[in-house]
Every structure is written in structure tokens, then in C-alpha cells.
KEGU-609493 format. One record per residue: z, y, x of N, C-alpha, C, CB in turn. Coordinates in steps of 0.2 Angstrom, whole numbers. Atoms other than C-alpha are relative to their C-alpha. Last residue first. Glycine has a CB too. Example, Ala and Ser with C-alpha at 12.3 -4.5 7.8 and 13.67 -1.06 7.14 Angstrom:
// KEGU-609493
  n.pz  n.py  n.px ca.pz ca.py ca.px  c.pz  c.py  c.px cb.pz cb.py cb.px
    -1    -6    -4    36    -5    68     3     5    -4    -7     2     2
     0    -6     4    39   -22    62     0     6     4     6     0    -5
// end
This chain:
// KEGU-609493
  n.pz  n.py  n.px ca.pz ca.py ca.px  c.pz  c.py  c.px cb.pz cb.py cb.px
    -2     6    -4    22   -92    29    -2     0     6    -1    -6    -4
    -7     2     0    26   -76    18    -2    -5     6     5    -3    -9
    -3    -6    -5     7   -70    18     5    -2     3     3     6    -3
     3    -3    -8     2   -87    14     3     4     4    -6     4    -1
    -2     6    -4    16   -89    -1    -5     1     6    -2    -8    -4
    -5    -1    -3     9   -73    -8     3    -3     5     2     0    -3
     1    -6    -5    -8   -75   -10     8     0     4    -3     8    -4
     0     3    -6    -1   -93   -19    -4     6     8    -5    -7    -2
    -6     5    -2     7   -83   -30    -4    -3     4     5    -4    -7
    -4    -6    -2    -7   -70   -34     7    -2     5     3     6    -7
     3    -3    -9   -20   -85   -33     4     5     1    -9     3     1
     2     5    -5   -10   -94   -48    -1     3     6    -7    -3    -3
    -6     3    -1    -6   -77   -59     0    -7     6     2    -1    -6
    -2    -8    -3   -23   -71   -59     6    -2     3     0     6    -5
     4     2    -9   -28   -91   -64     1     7     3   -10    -3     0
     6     1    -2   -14   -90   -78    -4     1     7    -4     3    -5
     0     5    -4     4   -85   -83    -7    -2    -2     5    -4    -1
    -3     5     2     9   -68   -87    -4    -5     3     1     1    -6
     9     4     1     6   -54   -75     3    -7    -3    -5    -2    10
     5     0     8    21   -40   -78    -7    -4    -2    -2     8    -1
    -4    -1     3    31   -44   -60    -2     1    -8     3     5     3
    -2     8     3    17   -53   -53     5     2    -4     2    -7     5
     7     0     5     8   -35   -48     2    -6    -6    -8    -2     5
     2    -6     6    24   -29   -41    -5    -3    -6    -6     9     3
    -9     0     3    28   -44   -30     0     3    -7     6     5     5
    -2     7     3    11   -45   -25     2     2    -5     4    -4     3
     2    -4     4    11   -25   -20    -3    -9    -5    -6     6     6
    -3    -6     2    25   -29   -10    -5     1    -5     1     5     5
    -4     8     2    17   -46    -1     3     5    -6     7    -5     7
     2     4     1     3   -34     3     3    -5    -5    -1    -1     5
     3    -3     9    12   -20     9    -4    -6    -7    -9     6     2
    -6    -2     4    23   -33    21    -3     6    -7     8     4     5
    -4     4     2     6   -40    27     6     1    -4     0    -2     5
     2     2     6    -2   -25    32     3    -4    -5    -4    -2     0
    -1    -4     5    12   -20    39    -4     0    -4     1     4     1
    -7     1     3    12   -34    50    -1     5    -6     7     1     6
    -3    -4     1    -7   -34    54     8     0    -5    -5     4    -2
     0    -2    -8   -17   -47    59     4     5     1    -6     1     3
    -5     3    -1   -11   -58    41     1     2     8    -1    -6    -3
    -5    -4     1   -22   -46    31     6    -5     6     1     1    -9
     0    -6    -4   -36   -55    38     4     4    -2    -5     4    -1
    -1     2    -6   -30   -71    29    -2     4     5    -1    -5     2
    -6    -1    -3   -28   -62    14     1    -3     4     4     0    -3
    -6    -7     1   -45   -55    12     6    -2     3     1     2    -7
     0    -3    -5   -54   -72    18     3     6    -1    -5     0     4
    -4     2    -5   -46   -80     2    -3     3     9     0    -8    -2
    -7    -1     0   -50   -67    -9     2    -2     5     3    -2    -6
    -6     4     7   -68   -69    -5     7     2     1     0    -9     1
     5     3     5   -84   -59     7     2    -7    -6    -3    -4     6
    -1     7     1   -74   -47    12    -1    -2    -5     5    -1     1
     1     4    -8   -73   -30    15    -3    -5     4     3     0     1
     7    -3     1   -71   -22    -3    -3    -3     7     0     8    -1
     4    10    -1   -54   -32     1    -7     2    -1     1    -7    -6
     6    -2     2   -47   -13     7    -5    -9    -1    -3     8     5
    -3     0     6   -29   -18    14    -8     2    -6     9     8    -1
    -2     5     3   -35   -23    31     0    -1    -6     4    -1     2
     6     5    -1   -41    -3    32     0   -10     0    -3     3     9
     5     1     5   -26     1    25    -5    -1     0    -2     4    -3
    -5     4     6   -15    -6    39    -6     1    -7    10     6    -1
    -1     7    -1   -27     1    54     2    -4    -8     7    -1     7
     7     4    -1   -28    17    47     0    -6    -1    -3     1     5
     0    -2     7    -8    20    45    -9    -3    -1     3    10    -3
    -5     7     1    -6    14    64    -1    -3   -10    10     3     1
     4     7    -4   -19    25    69     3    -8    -3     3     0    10
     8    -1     5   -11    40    59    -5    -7     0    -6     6     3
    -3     1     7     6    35    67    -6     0    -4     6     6    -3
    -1     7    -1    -3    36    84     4    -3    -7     5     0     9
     4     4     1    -9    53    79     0    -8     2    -4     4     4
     4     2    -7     5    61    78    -3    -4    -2     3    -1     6
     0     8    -2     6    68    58    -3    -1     8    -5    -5    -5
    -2     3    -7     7    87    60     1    -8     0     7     3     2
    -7    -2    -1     4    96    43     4    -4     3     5     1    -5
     1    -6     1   -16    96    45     9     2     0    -5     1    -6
     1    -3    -7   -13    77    53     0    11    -1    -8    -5     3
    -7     1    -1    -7    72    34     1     4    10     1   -11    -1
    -2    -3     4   -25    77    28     9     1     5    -3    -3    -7
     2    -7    -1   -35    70    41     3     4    -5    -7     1     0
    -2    -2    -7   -24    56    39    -3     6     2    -3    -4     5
    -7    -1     2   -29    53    20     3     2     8     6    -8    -6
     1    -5     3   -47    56    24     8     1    -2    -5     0    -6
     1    -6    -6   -47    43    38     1     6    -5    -9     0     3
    -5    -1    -4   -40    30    25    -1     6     6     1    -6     3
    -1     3    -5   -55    33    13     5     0     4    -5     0     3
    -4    -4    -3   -54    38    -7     2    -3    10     6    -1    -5
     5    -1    -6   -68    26   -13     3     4     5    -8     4    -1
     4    -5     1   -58    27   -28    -7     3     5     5     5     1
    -1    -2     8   -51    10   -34    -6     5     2     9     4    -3
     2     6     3   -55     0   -15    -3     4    -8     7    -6    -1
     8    -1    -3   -51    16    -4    -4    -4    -6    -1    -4     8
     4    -6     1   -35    22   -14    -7    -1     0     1     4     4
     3     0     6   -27     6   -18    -6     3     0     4     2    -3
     4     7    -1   -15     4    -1    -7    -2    -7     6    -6    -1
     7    -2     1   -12    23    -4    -4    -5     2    -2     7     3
     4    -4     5     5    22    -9    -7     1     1     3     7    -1
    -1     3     6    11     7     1    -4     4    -4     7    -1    -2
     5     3     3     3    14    16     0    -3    -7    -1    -4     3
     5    -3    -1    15    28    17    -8    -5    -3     1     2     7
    -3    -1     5    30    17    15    -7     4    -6     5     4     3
     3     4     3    24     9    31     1     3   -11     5    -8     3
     5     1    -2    24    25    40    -3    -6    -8     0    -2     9
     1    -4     5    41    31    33    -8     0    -1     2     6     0
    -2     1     6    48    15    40    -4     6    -5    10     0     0
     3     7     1    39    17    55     0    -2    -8     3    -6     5
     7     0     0    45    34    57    -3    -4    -2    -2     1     5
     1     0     7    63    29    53    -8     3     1     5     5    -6
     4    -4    -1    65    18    66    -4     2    -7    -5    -2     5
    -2    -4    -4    83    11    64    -7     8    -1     2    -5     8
    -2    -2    -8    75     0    50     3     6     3    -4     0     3
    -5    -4    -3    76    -4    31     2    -3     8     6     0    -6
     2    -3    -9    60   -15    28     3     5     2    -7     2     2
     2     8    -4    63   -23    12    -1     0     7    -9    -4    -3
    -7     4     1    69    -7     3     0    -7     3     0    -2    -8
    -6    -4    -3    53     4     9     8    -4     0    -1     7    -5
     1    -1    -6    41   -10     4     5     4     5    -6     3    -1
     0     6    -1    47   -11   -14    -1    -2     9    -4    -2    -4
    -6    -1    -3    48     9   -12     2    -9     0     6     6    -6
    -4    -5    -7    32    11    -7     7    -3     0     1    10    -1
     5     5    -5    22    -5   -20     4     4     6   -11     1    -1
    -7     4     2    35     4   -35    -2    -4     5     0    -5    -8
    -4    -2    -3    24    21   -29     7    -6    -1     2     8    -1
     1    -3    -7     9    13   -31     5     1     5    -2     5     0
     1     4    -3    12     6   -47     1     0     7    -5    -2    -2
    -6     4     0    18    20   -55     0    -7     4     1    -2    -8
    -5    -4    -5     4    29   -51     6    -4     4     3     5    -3
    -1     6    -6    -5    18   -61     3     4     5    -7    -4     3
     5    -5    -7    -1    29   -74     0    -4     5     4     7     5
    -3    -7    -4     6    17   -90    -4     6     7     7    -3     3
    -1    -7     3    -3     8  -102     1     5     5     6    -1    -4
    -6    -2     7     1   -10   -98     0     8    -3     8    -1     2
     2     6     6   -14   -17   -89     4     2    -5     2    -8     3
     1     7    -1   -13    -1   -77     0    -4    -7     6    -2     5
    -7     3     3   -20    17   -80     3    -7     2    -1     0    -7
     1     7    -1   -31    29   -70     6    -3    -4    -1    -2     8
     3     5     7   -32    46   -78     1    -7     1    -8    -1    -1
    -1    -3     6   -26    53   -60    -3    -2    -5     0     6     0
    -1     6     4   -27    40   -46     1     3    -6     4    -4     2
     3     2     0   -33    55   -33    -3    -5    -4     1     1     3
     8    -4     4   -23    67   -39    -6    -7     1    -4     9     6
    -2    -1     7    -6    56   -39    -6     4    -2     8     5     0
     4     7     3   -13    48   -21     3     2    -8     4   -10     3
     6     2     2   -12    65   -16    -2    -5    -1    -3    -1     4
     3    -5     2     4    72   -20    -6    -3    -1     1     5     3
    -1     3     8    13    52   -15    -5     7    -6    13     1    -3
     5     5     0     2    57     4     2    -2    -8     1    -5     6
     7    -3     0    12    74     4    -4    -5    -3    -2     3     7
     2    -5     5    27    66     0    -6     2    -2     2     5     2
     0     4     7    26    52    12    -2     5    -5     7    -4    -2
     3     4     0    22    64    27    -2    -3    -7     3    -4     5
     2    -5     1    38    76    23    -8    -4     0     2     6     5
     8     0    -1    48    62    21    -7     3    -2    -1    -5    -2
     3    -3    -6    63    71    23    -4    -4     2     4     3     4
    -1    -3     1    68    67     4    -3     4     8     6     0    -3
     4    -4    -3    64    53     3    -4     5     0    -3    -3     2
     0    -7     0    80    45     0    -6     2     3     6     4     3
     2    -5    -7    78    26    -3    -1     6     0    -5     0     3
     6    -4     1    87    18   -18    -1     4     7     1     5    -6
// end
């Protein structure tokens, strides 16, 4: 389990994606919250490095890889927010970049979605993370099909 406990950053950003996704539910009931933060720490556990900036960067996206698409919630707004209690700005850039890929509202089919996700590594590891999650409770049909072959892509 990942302590993040002095991810002052993450924190803040798990507060806001918990207002911002509030009522919202997933397929089974529960807070989609839960989703969000199973999409961090799956991400967080897969990509234990020296640099924990990066690690708490990508961790970051995991929780709010949802936001723009679900709420309209935009990546600049969660940075302008994280920069008010000192995110450098080249971590904000980084965190941008990654959700802006992660938003398919973008794009003109599933499949150019996730081969634009594939210019950004961290898009890419949220991405394959937020899979993983999604296939974990998706039983078997054409959702299931293109979630597993989204995946395979990323991965290869």
C-alpha cells in the first residue's frame, strides 16, 4: 500500500475530485470516487520510483483522469488550484498534458483516442490503470472486447 501521506498535491486534488464527482455513482452502486482513487493507487503501485514527484504527479492524474469528460471539470482548473499551494509549474504542465490526452471528448472514435494516448507515457500507464479497474467488475461483451483490446494497444 502507498503512503500518501506527504502528498500534499494528491490530497488536495483526491478533496476535489471527491466534490466534484459527488452523487455520481458507478455501474455497481457505489461512489465513483472509488473508482478514481482504485485508477491512483493502481497507477501509484505499478510505477514505484526513486522520483517521488513524478510518482505523485502520475498519481494525481489518475484521480482526475475523469473529471473533464464526466464534469466539464478542466485540467487547467485543477492546476490552478494545486498551484495556489505551490505546484511548480513544470509538474502542472506535465499533469495538463497527461489529462488533456485522457479526455476522448476529443476525438473523433475510441480507436483514435487510444492511439493518441500513446504520445504520452503517463497517459498511457493511467489509461492501462483505469482499464484494469474498469474490466475488473465488466462482465463479458462488446465493452468488455474493446476495453481488453484498448488495453493490449497501450501495453504493446
Amino acid at each position: 500500500m502507498i503512503d500518501t501521506t506527504n502528498y500534499n498535491f494528491y490530497n488536495r486534488t483526491a478533496e476535489i475530485m471527491r466534490e466534484v464527482h459527488k452523487g455520481q455513482k458507478r455501474r455497481d452502486g457505489k461512489e465513483y470516487f472509488t473508482h478514481l482513487e482504485a485508477v491512483a493507487k493502481l497507477v501509484g503501485e505499478n510505477n514505484l520510483n526513486d522520483n517521488i514527484e513524478l510518482h505523485e504527479d502520475l498519481m494525481i492524474v489518475g484521480l482526475a483522469h475523469d473529471a473533464a469528460e464526466d464534469h466539464n471539470y478542466s485540467p487547467k482548473s485543477l492546476i490552478s488550484e494545486l498551484n495556489e499551494i505551490g505546484l511548480p509549474s513544470e509538474r502542472g504542465f506535465r499533469i495538463i498534458q497527461a489529462l488533456e490526452l485522457l479526455d476522448k471528448r476529443k476525438y473523433s472514435s475510441y480507436a483514435s483516442y487510444i492511439l493518441s494516448i500513446r504520445a504520452f507515457w503517463m497517459a498511457v500507464e493511467v489509461k492501462i490503470a483505469d482499464l484494469t479497474h474498469n474490466l475488473s467488475d465488466l462482465g463479458k461483451g462488446s465493452q468488455r472486447d474493446k476495453y481488453e483490446l484498448a488495453k493490449h494497444i497501450l501495453m504493446s
